[in-house]
PLY file of the C-alpha trace (Angstrom):
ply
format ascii 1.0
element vertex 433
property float x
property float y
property float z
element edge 432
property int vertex1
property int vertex2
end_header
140.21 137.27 97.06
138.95 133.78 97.94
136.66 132.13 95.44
133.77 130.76 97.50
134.33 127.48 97.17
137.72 127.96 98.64
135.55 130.42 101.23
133.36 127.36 102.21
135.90 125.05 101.89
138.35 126.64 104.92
135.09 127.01 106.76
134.95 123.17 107.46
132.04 123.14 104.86
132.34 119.96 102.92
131.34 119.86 98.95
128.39 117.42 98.09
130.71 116.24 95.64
133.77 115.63 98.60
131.08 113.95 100.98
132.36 110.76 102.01
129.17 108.54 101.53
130.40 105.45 102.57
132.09 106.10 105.82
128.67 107.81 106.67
126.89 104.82 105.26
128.75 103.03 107.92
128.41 105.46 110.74
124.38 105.34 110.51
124.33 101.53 110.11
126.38 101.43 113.19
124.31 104.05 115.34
121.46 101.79 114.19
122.55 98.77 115.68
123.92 100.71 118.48
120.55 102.33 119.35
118.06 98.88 118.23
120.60 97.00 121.50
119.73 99.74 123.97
123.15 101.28 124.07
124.05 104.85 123.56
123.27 106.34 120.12
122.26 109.41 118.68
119.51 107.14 116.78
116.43 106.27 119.44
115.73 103.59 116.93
111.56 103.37 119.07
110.43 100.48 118.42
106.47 100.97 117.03
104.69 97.56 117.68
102.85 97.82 113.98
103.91 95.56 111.44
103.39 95.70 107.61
102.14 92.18 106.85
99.13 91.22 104.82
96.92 93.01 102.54
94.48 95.91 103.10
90.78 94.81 101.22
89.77 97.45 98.89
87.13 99.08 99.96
87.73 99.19 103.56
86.84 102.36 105.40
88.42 103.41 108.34
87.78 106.34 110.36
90.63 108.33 111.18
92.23 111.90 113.10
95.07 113.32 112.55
96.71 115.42 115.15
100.19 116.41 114.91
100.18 120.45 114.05
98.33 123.77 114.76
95.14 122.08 113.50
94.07 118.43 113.77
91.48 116.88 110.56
89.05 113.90 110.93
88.03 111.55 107.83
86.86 108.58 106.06
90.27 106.85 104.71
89.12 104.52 101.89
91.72 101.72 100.29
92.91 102.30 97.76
93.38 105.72 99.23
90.51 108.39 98.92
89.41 110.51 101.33
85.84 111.54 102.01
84.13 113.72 104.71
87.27 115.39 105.56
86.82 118.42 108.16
89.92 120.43 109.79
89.64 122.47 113.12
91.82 123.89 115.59
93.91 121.59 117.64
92.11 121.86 121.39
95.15 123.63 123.41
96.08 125.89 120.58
94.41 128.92 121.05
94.17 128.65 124.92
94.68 126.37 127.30
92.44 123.74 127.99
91.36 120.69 130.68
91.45 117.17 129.97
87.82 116.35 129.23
87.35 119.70 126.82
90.69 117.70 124.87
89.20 114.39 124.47
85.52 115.58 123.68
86.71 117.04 120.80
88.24 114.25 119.20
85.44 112.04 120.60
82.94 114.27 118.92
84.80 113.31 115.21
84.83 109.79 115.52
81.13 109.97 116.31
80.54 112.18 113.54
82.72 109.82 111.25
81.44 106.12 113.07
78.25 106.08 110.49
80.72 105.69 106.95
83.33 103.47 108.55
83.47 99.77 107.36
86.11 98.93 110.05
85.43 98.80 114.13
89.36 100.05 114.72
89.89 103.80 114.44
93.12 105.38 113.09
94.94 107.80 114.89
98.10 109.92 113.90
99.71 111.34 116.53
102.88 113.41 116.11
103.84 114.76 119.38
106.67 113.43 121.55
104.82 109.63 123.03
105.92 106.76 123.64
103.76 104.07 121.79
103.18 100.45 123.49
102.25 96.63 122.05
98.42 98.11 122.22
99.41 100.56 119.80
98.79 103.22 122.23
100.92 106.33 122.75
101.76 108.29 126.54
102.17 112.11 125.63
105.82 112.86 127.07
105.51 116.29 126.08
103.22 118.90 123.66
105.14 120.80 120.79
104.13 123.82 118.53
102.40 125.69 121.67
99.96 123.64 122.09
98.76 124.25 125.50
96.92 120.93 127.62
98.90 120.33 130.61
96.32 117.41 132.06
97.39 115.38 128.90
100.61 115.09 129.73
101.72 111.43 130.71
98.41 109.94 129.96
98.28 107.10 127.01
96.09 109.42 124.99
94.11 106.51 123.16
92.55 104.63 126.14
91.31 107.98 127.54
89.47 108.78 124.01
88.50 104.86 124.09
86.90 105.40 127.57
85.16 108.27 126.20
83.86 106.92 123.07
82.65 103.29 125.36
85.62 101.38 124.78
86.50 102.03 121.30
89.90 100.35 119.49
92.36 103.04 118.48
95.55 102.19 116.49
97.98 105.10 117.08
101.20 105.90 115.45
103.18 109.03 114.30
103.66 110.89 111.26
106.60 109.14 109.72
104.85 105.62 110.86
102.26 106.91 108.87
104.04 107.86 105.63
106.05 104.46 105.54
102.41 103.10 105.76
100.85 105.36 103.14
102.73 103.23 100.28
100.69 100.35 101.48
97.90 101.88 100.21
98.97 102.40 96.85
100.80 99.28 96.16
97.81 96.96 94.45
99.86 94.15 93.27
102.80 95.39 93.83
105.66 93.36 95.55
107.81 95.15 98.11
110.44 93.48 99.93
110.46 96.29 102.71
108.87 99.60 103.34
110.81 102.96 104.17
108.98 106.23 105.50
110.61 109.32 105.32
109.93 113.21 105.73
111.93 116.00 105.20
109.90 119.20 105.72
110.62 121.84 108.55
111.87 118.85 110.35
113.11 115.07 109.02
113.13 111.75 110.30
112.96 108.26 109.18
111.20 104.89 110.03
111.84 101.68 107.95
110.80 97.55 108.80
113.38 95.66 111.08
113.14 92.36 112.01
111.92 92.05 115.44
114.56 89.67 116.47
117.05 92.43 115.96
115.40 94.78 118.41
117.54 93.55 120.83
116.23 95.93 123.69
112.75 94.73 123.87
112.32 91.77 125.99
112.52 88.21 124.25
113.27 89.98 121.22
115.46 87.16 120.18
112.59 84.55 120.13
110.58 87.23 118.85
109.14 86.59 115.12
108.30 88.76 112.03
109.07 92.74 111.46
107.77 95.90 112.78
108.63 99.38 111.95
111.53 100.85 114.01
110.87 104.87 113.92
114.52 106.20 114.05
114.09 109.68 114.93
116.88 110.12 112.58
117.55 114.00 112.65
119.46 113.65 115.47
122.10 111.62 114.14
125.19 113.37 115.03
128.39 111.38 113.84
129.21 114.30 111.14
130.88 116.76 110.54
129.62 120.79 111.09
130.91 123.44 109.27
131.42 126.65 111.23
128.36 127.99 109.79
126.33 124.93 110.80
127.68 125.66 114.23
126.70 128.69 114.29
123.62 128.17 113.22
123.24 125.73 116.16
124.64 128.12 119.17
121.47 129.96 118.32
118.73 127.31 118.66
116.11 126.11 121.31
118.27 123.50 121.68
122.17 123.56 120.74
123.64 120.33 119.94
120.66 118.30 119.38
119.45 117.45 116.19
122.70 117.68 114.46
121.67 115.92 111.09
118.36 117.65 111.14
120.05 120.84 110.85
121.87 119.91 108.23
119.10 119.08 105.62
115.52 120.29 106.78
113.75 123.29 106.11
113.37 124.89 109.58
117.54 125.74 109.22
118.84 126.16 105.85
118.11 129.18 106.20
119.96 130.05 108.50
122.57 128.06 107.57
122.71 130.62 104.50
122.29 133.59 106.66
125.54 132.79 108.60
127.36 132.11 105.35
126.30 135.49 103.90
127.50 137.27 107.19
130.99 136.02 107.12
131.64 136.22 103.44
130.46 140.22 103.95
133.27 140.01 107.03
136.10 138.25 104.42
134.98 140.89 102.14
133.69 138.94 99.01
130.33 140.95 99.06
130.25 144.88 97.81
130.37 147.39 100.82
126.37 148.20 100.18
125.29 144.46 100.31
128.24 144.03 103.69
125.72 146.59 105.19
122.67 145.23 104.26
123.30 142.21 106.05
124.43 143.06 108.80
120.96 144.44 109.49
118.97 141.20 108.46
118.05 139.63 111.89
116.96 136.13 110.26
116.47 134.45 106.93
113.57 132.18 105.97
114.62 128.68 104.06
112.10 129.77 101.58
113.79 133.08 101.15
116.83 131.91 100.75
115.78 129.24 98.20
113.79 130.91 96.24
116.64 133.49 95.57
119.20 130.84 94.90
116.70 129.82 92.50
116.11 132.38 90.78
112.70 133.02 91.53
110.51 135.56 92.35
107.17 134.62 94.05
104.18 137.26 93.46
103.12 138.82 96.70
106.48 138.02 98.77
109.29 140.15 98.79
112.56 138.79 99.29
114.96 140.36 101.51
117.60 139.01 99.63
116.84 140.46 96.25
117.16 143.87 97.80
120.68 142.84 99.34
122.22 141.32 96.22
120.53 143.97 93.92
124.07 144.58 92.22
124.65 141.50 89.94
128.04 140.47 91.10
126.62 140.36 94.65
124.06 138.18 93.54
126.27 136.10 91.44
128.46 135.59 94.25
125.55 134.60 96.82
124.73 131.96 94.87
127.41 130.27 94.42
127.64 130.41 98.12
124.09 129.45 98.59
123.63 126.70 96.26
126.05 124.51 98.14
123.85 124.75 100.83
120.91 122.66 99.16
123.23 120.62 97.10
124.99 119.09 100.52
121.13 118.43 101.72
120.68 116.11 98.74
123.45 114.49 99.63
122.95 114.00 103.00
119.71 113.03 102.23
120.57 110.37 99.98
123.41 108.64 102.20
120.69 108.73 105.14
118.11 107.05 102.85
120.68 104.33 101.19
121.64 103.64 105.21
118.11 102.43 105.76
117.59 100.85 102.37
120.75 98.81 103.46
119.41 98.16 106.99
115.58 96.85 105.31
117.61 93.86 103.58
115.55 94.13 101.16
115.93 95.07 97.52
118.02 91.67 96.12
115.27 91.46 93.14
114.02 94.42 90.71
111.08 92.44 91.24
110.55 93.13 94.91
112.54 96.80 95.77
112.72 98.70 99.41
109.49 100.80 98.68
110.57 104.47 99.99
107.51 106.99 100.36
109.12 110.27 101.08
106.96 113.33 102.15
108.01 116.92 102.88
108.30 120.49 101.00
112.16 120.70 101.26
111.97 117.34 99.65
109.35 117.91 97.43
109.16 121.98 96.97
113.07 123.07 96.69
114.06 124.82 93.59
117.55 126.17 94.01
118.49 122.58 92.76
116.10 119.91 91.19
116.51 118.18 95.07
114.04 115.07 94.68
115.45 114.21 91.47
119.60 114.65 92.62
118.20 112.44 95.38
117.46 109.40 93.13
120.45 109.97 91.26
122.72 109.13 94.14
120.56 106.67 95.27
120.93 105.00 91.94
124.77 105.15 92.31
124.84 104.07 96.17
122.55 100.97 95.88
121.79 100.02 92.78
125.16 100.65 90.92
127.42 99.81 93.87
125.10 97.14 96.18
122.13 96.09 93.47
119.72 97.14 95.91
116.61 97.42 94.21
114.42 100.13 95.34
111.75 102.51 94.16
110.28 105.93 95.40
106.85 105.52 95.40
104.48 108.27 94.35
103.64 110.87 96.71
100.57 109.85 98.47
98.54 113.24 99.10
97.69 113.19 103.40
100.11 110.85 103.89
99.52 110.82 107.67
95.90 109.97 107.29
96.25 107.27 104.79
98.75 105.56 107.29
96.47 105.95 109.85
93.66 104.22 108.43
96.18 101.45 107.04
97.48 100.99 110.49
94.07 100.76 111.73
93.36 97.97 109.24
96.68 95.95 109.24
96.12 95.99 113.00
92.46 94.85 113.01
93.66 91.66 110.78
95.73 90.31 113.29
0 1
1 2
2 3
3 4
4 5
5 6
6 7
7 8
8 9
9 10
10 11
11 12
12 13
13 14
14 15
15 16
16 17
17 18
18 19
19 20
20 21
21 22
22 23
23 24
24 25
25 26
26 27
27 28
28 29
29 30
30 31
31 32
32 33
33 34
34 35
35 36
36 37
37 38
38 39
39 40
40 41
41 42
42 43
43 44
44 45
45 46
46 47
47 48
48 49
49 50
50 51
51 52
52 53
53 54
54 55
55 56
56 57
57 58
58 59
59 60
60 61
61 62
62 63
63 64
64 65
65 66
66 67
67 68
68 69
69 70
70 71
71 72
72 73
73 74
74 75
75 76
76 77
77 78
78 79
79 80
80 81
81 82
82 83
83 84
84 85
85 86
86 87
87 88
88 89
89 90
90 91
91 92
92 93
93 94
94 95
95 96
96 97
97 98
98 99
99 100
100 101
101 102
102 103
103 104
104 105
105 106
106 107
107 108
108 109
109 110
110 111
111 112
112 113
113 114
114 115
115 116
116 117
117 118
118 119
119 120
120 121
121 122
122 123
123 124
124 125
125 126
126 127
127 128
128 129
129 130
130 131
131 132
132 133
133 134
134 135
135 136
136 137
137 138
138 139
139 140
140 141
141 142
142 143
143 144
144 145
145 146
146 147
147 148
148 149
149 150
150 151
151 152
152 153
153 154
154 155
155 156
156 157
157 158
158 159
159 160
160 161
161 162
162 163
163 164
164 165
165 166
166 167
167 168
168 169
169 170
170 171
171 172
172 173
173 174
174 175
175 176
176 177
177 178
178 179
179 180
180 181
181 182
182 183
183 184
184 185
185 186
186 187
187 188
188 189
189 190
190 191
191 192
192 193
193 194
194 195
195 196
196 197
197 198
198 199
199 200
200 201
201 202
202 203
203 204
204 205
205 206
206 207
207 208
208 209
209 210
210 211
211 212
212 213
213 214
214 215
215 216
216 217
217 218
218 219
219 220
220 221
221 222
222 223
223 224
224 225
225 226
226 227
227 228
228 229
229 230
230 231
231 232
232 233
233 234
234 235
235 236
236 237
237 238
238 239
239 240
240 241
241 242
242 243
243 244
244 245
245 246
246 247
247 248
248 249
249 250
250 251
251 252
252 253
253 254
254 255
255 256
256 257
257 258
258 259
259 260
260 261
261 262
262 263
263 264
264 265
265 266
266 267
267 268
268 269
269 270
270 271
271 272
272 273
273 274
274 275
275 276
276 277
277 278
278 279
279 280
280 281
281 282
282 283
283 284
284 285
285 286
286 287
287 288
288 289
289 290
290 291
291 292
292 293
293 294
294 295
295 296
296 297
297 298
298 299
299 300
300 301
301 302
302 303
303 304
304 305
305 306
306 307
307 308
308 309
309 310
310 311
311 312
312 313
313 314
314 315
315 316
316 317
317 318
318 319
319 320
320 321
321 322
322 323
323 324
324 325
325 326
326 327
327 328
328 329
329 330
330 331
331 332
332 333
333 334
334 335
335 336
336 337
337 338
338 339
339 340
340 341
341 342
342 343
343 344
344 345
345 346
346 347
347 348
348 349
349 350
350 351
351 352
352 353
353 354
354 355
355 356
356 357
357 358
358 359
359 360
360 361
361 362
362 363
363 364
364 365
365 366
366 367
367 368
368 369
369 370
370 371
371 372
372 373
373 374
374 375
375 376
376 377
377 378
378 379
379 380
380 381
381 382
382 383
383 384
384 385
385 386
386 387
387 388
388 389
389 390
390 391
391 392
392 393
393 394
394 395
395 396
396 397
397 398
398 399
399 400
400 401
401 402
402 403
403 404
404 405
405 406
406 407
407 408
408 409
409 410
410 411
411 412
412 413
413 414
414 415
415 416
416 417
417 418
418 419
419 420
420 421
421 422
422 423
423 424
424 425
425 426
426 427
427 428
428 429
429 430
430 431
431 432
């Protein structure tokens, strides 16, 4: 019988151990240049018109909404970050459908609720569904996500209808990651950075980092253009890598096969499954007990948290695990974690080489006194047990940039509301210019 390394191993499954970093390395720098000229890339490299210059006073208050999810939250964002008068409520389109002025009056009912405790004129917005954001900082809805249901929005520039309905209000807008990269801002004091990273890896991942504008070679006049600005990547759908079989089969059975390669590969909406089809064809190669074989083949899907939690270990009061039942006999479960484990250990990886890619791009780091500040946000990033993932992350890192490049960087503490605090520092960073 095949060990299951050896099992993994003639599935096209690569080791984290057997990754090649640097010709990935390479391969995202490249799709980054490719995709910051215009020409095709897997990397959409958007530019975001918000730049990261200057200092936000203490003791500003911004106002600020966050809509990105099943629920959208309003709030007074204070710097250094605190958040007071916080409410949450349903995102308007979520529960059933809605018109265009029932949308906007319930945003424009927050910011009046919120107007009397802000110290600054500009409201923040974070906006996390599919827009495309211009120089005004405003964002046209290309499409709603997660069910939401508000057809009339669709292809307006969200912020100057909510200005028009709060009397010509300023609204900064920008998305989630924006936001996160922003968040360490907040938090810096006096603190030097050379250059700011954002990144999430939660049910989804992406990335956003400071270019110079000069090097966004498809906006117009880039080239005479001055200063940065904060490139979102939209990173998960990097696709110059390899898939194992099981990652492809993973894929045949998404909303949308072949997209999103690299997200697949490392975020919590699909390790899971990536696990799942693992399981299923060891059963089929016959490294799994006949009882267990059967079990699985009756499992119609496997939740990341499931699957990590087992690999793990771990038993969490008031869930029950399908895959305790499955692997009840211990050479099962013995087995299914070796097989499993890989899983989470290759999304470290991964996760480091596509960080140390963007820490490379920044061209920052060259002193220990000014790193590449990286504020990373996300439960697969933050919540993963079957491996100690944030700290294998900044192990690699260490090896990638400092060790090999002397890249300085540092991982900034996790800034709790991430998307808010960015909000509210995009808000102010945009008032001060």
């Amino acid at each position: 019988m095949k060990t299951p390394e050896e099992f993994l191993k003639d599935n096209g499954f690569v080791a984290a151990d057997e990754i090649d970093r640097q010709a990935l390395v390479s391969a995202f720098l490249d799709e980054m240049e490719r995709g910051l000229a215009g020409q095709t890339s897997s990397l959409m490299m958007l530019p975001t018109y918000v730049g990261v210059g200057g200092r936000v006073a203490p003791g500003t208050k911004v106002a600020v909404l966050d809509a990105g999810g099943t629920n959208f939250r309003g709030g007074i964002v204070e710097i250094p970050p605190r958040i007071e008068h916080r409410e949450n409520q349903p995102m308007p389109g979520i529960k059933s459908e809605v018109d265009v002025e029932t949308f906007y009056a319930a945003f424009a009912s927050e910011v009046k609720r919120l107007k009397e405790f802000a110290t600054l004129p500009r409201i923040g917005w974070c906006f996390s569904y599919p827009a495309e954001v211009t120089p005004a900082l405003d964002a046209r809805l290309v499409k709603w996500t997660k069910n939401i249901r508000a057809p009339g929005i669709v292809g307006q520039y969200v912020g100057a209808e909510l200005s028009k309905r709060l009397g010509g209000a300023d609204i900064a807008i920008v998305n989630d990651t924006v936001a996160t990269l922003l968040a360490a801002k907040a938090t810096e004091g006096e603190r030097t950075y050379s250059s700011y990273i954002g990144f999430i890896l939660g049910t989804g991942t992406n990335c956003a980092y400071v270019e110079k504008t000069a090097n966004i070679l498809k906006l117009k006049d880039a080239a005479k253009a001055g200063g940065t600005m904060i490139v979102n990547a939209e990173s998960g759908g990097f696709d110059k890598i390899a898939q194992s079989e099981f990652d492809k089969a993973m894929d045949a059975k998404t909303v949308q096969p072949g997209q999103s390669i690299f997200e697949k590969m490392i975020s919590g909406a699909y390790l899971g499954g990536i696990g799942l089809e693992i399981y299923r064809a060891a059963a089929k190669e016959g490294l799994f007990s006949r009882k267990a074989a059967a079990a699985l083949s009756s499992l119609g899907a496997l939740d990341t948290i499931d699957f990590d939690n087992f690999c793990a270990a771990y038993r969490k009061e008031g869930r029950d695990n399908p895959l305790d039942a499955i692997f009840a006999d211990a050479n099962d479960a013995k087995m299914a974690r070796r097989l499993g484990i890989p899983v989470f250990e290759r999304a470290a990886a991964l996760t480091a080489i596509h960080l140390a890619a963007f820490a490379i791009k920044t061209g920052g780091g060259e002193s220990a006194e000014a790193p590449v500040a990286i504020n990373a946000d996300g439960s697969t990033y933050y919540k993963t047990r079957a491996i100690p993932f944030a700290r294998t992350v900044k192990a690699q890192l260490d090896e990638m940039l400092l060790r090999r490049r002397n890249i300085n960087y540092e991982i900034t503490p996790q800034v709790d509301d991430a998307p808010m605090v960015g909000a509210a520092v995009a808000a102010a960073v945009a008032a001060a210019h």
